[in-house]
Every structure is written in C-alpha cells, then in structure tokens.
N, C-alpha and C positions, 0 to 999 in steps of 0.2 A: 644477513639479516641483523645479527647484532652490532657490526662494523669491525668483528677481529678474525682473523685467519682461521681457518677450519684445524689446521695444524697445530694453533696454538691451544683451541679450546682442548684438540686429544692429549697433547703434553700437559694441560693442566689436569683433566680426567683422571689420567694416567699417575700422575706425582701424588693424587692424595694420600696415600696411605705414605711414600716418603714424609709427607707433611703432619699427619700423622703420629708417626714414628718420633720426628722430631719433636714435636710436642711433651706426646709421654716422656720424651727423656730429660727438657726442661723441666718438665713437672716432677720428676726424681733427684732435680738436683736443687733447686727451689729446698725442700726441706734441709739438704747440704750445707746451703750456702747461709740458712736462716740459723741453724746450731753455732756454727763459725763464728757468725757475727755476732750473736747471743754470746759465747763463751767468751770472748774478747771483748764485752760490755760497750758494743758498738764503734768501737775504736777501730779497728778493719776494712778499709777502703776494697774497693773492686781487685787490687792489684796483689794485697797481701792474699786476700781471700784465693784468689787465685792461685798463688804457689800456694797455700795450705789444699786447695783440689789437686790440684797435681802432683802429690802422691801418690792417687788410687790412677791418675791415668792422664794424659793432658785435658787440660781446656782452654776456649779461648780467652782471652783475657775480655773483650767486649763481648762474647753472649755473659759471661759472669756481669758485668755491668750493666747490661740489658736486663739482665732478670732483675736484679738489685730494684733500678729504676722501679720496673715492672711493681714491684711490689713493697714499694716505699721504703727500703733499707738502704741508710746512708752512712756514712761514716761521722763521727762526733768530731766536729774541729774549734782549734780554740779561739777565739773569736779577739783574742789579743795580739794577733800575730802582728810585726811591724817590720819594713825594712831596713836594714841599717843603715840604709841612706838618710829616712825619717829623724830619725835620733842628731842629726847632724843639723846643727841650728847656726847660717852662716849668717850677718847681718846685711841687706840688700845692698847698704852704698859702697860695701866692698866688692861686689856682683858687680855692678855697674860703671864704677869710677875709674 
C-alpha cells in the first residue's frame, strides 16, 4: 500500500527507541561541545574539539561536526590567510619568452 517492504516498515518500528537513544546523547553532548568552544573564544574547529571529548570517552570526529553545523558553531578563521606562492610576483614575459 505504501510502496515499501512490510520488513522494512518492522525494522523502522522497531529501531525507534535506538533512534531515540541517539538523540538524547546528541543532546548531552551539544552543551559539551558549546563550553569547549566558548572557552577557547571560538577558535576550535570540529577536530580539536574532538580530542578535547575524548578524554571522557571517544567520539566521532563527524557526529562532533555535525552537531557544530547543527547548531551554528564555527570555528573563527583569519580571513588574511595567503599562499606563499601568492607572495611571488614573477613578471609575464619571463613566463612566456
């Protein structure tokens, strides 16, 4: 009737409270990851943040990213960055001739 396998509607049934579960624990780690980043004056990317969780136990480095997203905390970057190739000012009809 709906177009999807009877099997699959029971494993989704079935997984909610997994899904659930997950939740809650995103949502306890969410205030985690919001101190961190606060303390460190928003300077702390998904990556650091990460080893600073991973003290109290692993996580993965992309649900920490994900939440981030999720909840608009980004890391402060300096908007001066240049490659050192830039810096190198070669004149064209040396390039070419």
């Amino acid at each position: 009737m709906l177009g999807i396998q009877r099997s699959s509607y029971y494993k989704w049934r079935d997984s909610r409270q997994d899904r659930a579960d997950l939740q809650a624990a995103d949502d306890a780690l969410v205030p985690q990851i919001a101190d961190i980043h606060r303390v460190w004056d928003r300077t702390y990317g998904y990556r650091r943040i990460t080893v600073e969780l991973a003290a109290d136990g692993p996580v993965n480095h992309k649900r920490v990213a994900r939440l981030m997203r999720a909840n608009n905390m980004s890391a402060f970057t300096c908007a001066n960055r240049r490659s050192p190739r830039s810096r190198i000012r070669v004149p064209r009809s040396l390039l070419i001739g």
